[in-house]
C-alpha positions as CSV (number, residue, x, y, z in Angstrom):
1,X,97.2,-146.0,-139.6
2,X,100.5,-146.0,-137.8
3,X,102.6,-142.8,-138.3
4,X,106.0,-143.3,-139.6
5,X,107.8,-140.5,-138.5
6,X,108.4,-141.4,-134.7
7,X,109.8,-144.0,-133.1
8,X,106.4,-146.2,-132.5
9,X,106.2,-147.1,-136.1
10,X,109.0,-149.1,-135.1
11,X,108.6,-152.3,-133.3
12,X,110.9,-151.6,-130.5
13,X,109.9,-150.2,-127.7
14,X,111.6,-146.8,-126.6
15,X,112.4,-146.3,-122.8
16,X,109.4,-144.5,-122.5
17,X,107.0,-147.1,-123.8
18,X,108.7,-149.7,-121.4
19,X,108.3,-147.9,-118.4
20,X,104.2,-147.1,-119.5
21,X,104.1,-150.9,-120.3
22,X,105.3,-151.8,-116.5
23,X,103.1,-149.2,-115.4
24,X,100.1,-150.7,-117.1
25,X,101.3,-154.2,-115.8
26,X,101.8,-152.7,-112.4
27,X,98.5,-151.2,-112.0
28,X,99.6,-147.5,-112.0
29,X,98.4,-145.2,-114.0
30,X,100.5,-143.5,-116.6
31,X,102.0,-140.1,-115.9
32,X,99.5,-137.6,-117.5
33,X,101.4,-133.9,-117.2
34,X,99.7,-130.8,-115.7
35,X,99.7,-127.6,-117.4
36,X,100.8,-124.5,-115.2
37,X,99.5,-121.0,-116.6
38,X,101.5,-118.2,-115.8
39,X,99.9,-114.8,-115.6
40,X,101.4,-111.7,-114.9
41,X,98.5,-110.6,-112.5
42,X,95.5,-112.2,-110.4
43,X,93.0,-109.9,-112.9
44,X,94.7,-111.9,-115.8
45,X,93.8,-115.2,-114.0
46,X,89.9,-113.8,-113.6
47,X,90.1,-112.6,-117.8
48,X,91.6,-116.4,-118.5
49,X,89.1,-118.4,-117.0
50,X,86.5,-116.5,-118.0
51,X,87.4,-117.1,-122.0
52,X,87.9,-121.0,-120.5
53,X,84.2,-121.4,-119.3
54,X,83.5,-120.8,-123.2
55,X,85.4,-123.2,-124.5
56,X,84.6,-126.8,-124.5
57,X,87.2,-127.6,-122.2
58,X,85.5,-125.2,-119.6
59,X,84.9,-128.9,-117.6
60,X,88.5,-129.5,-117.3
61,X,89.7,-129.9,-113.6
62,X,91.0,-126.5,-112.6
63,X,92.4,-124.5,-110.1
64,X,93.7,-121.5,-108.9
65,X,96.8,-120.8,-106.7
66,X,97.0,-117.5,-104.9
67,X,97.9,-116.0,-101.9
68,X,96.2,-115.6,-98.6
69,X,95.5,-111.6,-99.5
70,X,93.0,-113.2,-102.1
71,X,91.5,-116.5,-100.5
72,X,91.3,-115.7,-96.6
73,X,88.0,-116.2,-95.3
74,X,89.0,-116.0,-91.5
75,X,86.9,-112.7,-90.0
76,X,89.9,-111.8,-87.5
77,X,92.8,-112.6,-90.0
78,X,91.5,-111.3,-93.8
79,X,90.7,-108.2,-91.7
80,X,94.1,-107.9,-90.6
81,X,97.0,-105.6,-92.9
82,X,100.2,-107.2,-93.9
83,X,100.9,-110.1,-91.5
84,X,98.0,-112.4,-92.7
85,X,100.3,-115.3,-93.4
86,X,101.7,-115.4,-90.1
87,X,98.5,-115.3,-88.5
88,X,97.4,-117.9,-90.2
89,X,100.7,-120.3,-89.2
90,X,99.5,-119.2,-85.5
91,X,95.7,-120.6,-85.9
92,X,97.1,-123.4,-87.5
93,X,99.4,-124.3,-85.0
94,X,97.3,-123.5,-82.0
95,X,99.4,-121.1,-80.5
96,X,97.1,-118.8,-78.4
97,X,94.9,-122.0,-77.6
98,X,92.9,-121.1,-81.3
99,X,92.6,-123.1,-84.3
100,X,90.9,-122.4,-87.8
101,X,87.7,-123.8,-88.1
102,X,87.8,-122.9,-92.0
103,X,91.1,-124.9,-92.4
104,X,89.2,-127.8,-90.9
105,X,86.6,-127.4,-93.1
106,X,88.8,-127.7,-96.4
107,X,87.3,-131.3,-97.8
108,X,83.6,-129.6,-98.2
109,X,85.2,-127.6,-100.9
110,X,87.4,-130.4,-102.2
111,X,84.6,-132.6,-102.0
112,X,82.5,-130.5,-103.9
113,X,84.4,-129.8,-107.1
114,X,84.6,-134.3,-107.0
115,X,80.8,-134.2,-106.8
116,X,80.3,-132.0,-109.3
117,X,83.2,-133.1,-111.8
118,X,81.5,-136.6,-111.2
119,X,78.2,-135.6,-112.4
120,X,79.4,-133.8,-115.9
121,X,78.7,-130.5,-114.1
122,X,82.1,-129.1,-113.4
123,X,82.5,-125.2,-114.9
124,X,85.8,-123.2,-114.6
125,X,85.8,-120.7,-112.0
126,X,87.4,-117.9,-111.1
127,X,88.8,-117.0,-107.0
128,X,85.5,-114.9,-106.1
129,X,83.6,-117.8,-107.0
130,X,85.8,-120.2,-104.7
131,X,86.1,-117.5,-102.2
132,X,81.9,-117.3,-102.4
133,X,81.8,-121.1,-101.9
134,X,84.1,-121.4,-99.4
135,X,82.0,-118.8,-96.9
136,X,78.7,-120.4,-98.0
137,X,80.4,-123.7,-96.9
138,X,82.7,-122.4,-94.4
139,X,85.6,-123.9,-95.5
140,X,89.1,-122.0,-96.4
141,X,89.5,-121.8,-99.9
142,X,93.2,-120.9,-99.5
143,X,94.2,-124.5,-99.0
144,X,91.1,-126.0,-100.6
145,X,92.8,-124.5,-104.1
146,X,96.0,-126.3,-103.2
147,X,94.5,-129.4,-102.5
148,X,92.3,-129.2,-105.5
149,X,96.3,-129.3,-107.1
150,X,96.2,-133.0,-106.8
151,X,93.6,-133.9,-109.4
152,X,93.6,-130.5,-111.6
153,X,94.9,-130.6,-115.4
154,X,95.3,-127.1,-115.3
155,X,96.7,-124.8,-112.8
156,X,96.8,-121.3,-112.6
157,X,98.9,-119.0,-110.8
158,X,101.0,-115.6,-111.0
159,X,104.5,-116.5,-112.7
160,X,106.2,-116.0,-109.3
161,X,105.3,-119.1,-108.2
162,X,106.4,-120.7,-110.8
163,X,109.7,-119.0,-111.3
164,X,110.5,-118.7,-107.3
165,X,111.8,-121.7,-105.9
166,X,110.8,-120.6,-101.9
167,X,107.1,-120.4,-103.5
168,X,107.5,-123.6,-105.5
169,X,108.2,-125.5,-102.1
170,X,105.9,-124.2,-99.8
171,X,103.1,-124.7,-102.9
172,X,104.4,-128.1,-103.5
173,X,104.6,-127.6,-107.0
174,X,106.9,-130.1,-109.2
175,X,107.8,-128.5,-112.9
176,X,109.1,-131.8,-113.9
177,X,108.1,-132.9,-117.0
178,X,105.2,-130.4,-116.5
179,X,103.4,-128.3,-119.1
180,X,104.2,-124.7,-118.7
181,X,103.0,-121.3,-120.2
182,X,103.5,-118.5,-119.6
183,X,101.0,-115.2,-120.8
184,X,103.0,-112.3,-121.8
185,X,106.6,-113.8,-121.3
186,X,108.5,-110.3,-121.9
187,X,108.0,-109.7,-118.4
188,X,109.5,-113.0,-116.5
189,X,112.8,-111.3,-116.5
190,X,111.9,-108.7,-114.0
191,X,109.6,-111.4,-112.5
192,X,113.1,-113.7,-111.9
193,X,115.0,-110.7,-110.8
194,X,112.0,-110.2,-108.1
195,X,112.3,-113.8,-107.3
196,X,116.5,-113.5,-106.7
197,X,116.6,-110.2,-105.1
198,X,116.1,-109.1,-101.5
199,X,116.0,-105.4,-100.3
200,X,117.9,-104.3,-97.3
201,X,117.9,-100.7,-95.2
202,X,121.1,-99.2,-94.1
203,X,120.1,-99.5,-90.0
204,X,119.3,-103.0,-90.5
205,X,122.6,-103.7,-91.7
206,X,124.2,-102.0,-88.7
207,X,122.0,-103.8,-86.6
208,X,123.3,-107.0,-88.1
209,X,126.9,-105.7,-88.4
210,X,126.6,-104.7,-84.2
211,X,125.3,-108.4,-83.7
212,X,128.3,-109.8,-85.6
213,X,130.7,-108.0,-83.6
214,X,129.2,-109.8,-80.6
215,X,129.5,-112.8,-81.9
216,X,133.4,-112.8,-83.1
217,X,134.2,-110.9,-79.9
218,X,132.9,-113.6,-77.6
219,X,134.6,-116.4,-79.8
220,X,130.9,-117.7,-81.2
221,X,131.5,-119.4,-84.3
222,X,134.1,-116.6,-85.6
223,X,135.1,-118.2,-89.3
224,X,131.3,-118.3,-90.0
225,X,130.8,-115.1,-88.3
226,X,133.5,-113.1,-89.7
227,X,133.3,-113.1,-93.6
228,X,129.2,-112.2,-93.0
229,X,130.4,-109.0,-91.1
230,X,133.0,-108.0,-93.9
231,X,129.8,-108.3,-96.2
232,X,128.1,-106.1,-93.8
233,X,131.2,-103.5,-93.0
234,X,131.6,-103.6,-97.5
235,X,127.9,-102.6,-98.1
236,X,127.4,-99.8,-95.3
C-alpha cells in the first residue's frame, strides 16, 4: 500500500514529482544518480570489485577511473618515467606528425562492455582485466574507462578525484545530486589538504622573483606584477 510518511501519500505533487512527470511527458528519462566509490588506494579498487563480482549486483555497469600510470597501453609512452601524461597530450594532438592508434581504437572496448551487458553477461572487473582487454583489442583503456562513465551506475576511483576540483574537470565528473562513498573516510582530510596544497623550492622562487623584477622594471603589467613579487620577496 501507499506509505504515509512522505509526501506521496499526499495527492499533491512535490516539485520533484512534477519535473519526473514532464520528463516522462517529454520523453526523457528520469535522472537515475551514479554512485562514486572512493578508495584510498588503486589495490583497494582491485579488493572492492573483487567482493562485487560475488554479489548479485556483480552485473551492474561499472567502471574504473585511474590514471595513465595504470591504464597506458602505448609501447613508447607506458615505457616512459614521469611525463606520461604529457606524452600522451603530444600523440593526441599530433605534434611530431604521430597519433595514438590505441586512442582511436577506444569504441572496441566501449563497444564490448554494451555487447556483453546486452546479453546478461556483464561481470565486474578490475583495471588488469581492462588493461588485458584493451591490448588484446588494441584499444586504450585509459579513455575507454572514462567513456564507459556515461552509462556506469557505479564508478570507482581514488578519493582525489573526487575531492580535487582540477581532477573533477579534466574527468568530467559532476557530484551533483550524485551518490558518494567514501572507504575509510578518516583519511580525506590529508587527501583535501593534498588536493589544496602545492610545494615550491627556494631557487624556483627566485627564479620567479628575478622574472617579476623584469616585468615591473620594463612597465609590463606592474599592479598585477607587483603584489606576486612581494609574495615572492615574503616567502624567500
Amino acid at each position: 500500500g501507499p506509505c504515509t510518511e512522505c509526501s506521496c501519500s499526499s495527492g499533491k505533487e512535490t516539485d520533484k514529482d512534477t519535473r519526473n512527470t514532464k520528463k516522462k511527458e517529454n520523453g526523457d528519462r528520469s535522472f537515475v544518480p551514479k554512485i562514486f566509490f572512493g578508495t584510498r588506494t588503486h589495490k583497494q579498487i582491485s579488493q572492492i570489485t573483487r567482493e562485487l563480482k560475488r554479489t548479485a549486483y556483480s552485473s551492474v555497469p561499472m567502471t574504473i577511473l585511474s590514471s595513465r600510470d595504470y591504464t597506458c597501453i602505448h609501447p613508447v609512452v607506458s615505457s616512459s618515467g614521469s611525463n606520461r601524461n604529457e606524452m600522451c597530450v603530444e600523440l593526441l594532438e599530433g605534434k611530431h606528425g604521430k597519433s595514438c592508434l590505441y586512442y582511436h581504437g577506444v569504441h572496441k572496448l566501449s563497444e564490448h562492455h554494451a555487447l556483453q551487458s546486452a546479453h546478461r553477461m556483464y561481470q565486474a572487473w578490475d583495471i588488469e582485466d581492462l588493461v588485458s582487454l584493451g591490448k588484446k583489442l588494441r584499444a586504450c583503456a585509459y579513455f575507454a574507462a572514462r567513456e564507459l562513465m556515461v552509462g556506469a551506475d557505479i564508478v570507482f576511483c581514488p578519493y582525489n578525484y573526487l575531492l580535487d576540483p582540477q581532477i573533477r574537470e579534466s574527468m568530467e565528473i559532476n557530484l551533483k545530486g550524485q551518490v558518494v562513498i567514501l572507504d575509510e573516510a578518516h583519511n580525506i582530510e590529508d587527501c583535501a589538504r593534498e588536493s589544496v596544497s602545492y610545494s615550491v623550492t627556494e631557487s624556483q622562487l627566485r627564479v620567479a622573483q628575478e622574472e617579476l623584477d623584469f616585468m615591473v622594471n620594463n612597465n609590463i603589467r606592474q599592479k598585477d606584477h607587483e603584489p606576486l613579487r612581494a609574495v615572492c620577496c615574503s616567502l624567500t
